[in-house]
N, C-alpha and C positions, 0 to 999 in steps of 0.2 A: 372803268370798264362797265358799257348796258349790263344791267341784275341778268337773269335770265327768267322763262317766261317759262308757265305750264302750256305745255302742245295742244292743252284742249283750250288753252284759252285762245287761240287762235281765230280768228273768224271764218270763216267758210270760201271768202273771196276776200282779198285787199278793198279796203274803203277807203274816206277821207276823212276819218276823223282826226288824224295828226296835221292836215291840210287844213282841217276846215277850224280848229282851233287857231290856229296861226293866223287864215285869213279873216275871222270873227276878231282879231287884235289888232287888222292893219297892215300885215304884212301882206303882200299881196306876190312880188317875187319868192313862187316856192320853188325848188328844183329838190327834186329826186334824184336820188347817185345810185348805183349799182355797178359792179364788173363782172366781166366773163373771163378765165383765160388762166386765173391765178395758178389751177392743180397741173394744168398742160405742162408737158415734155418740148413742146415747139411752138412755136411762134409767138406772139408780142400778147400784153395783157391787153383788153380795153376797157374804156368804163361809159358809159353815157348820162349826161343830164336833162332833165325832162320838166319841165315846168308846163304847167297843169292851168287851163282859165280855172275861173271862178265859176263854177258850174256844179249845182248841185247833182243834178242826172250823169253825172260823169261816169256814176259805175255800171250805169244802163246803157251808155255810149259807147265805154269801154268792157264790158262785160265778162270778153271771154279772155280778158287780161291777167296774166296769174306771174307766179315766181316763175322765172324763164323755163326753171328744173322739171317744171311740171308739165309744160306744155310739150306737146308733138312738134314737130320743125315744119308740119303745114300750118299746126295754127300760128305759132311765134312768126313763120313768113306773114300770113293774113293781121295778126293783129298788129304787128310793126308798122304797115299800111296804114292804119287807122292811129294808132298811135301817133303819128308824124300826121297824118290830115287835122287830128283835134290838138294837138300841143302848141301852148302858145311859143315855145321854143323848145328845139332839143340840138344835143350836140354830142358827137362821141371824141373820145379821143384814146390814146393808146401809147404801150413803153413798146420798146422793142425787145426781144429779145437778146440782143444787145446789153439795153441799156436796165434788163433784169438782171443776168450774168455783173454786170457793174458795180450795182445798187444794191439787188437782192430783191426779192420778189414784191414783200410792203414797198418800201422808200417807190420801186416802180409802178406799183398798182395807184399810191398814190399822190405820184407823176402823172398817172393816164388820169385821172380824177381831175387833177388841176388842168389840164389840157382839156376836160371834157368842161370845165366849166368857164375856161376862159372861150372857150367855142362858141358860146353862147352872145346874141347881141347887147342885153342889157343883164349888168350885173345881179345877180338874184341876192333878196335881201335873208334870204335863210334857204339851211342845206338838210334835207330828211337824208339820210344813210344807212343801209345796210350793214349796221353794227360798226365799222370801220369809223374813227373819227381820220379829220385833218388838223393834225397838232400847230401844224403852222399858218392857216387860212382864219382871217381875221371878222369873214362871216360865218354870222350863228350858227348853227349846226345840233344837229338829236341822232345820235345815234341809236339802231333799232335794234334789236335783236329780232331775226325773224322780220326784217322790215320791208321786203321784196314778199310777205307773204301779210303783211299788216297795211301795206300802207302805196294806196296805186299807182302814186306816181312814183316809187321805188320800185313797183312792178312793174311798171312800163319801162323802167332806163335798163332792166333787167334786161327783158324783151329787146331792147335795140343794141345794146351791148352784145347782148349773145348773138342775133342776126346778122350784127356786122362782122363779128371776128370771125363765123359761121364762113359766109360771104368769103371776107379774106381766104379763109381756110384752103377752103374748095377752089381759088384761085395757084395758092400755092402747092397744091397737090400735081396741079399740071406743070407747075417747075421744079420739083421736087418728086418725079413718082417714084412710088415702089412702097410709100411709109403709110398708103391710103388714108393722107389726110383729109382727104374729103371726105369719110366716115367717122373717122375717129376723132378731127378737128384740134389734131394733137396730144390727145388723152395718152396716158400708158394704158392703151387697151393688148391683151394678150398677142394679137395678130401684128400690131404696132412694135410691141417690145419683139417678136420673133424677128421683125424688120431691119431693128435696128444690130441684130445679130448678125443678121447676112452683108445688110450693105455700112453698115454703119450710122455713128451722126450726118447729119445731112448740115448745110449751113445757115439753117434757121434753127436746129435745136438748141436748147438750154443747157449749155455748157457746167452751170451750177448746179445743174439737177442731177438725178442718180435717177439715168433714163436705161437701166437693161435690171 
């Protein structure tokens, strides 16, 4: 299990020094991991990976790139944009609801990991993570504590993780209304759990969950 970390040791914005150590050794495939989706009542977990050139200005490129948590949903739109114009690869992938309910919420978040990284064209020679390891993935890997708030391309896969299940979200609100998931994006938010009072589970929620 990552130690854990004092909050003030934190830096101010995500950088590249766990990037830029890696790539000063050779390794030149970095991918960033992050998911969205895990605390949600409904719908699929996802996660994205994000591999990052060799660019030292990248925090000035990417600047207004943070933990997905932090940002507003106009900037995570605008910086996803940019995110995906400078990555030399990214790729999302996702479990179902479904196949949470199956598995259980880990074994599925990282199912959508391995889906988010076989998404990608060339295989990445190492994995920066968001505290989470993959027990059975036979490339290197650092798990971070705080790593979507240390480390920017953990912050980017954040950022597109959370825009795409966002995306999903607000699509299935329109076959699903009443649960207003297009706000809530599936959270147990108060007006959501009064929802699920009146009309019930709908057929994307998390049958495993304790959703009232």
């Amino acid at each position: 299990m990552p130690p854990k970390i004092d909050p003030s040791l934190l830096p101010s914005a995500p950088d590249l020094q766990f990037e830029m150590q890696l790539w000063e050794a050779g390794i030149r495939g970095v991918a960033g991991i992050d998911e969205a989706g895990r605390g949600a009542l409904a719908g699929p977990v996802a996660a994205a990976a994000v591999v990052l050139p060799i660019e030292a200005s990248l925090p000035q490129i990417l600047s207004g790139v943070r933990d997905s948590k932090q940002m507003s949903p106009s900037a995570r739109s605008y910086w996803a944009e940019k995110i995906k114009e400078t990555a030399m690869e990214w790729a999302v992938g996702w479990a179902s609801h479904i196949e949470i309910d199956t598995l259980g919420i880990l074994p599925a978040t990282l199912l959508a990991i391995e889906r988010a990284i076989a998404g990608l064209d060339t295989p990445p020679e190492h994995l920066l993570l968001d505290y989470i390891r993959l027990p059975e993935c036979a490339v290197p890997q650092t798990a971070l504590v705080k790593g979507d708030r240390r480390a920017l391309s953990i912050a980017a896969a954040s950022v597109l993780a959370k825009t795409w299940r966002d995306a999903l979200m607000r699509q299935l609100d329109l076959e699903y209304p009443g649960y207003a998931f297009a706000s809530n994006k599936g959270y147990g938010t108060l007006a959501h759990r009064q929802a699920l009072g009146r009309l019930g589970s709908s057929p994307i929620h998390r049958k495993s969950f304790q959703i009232r």
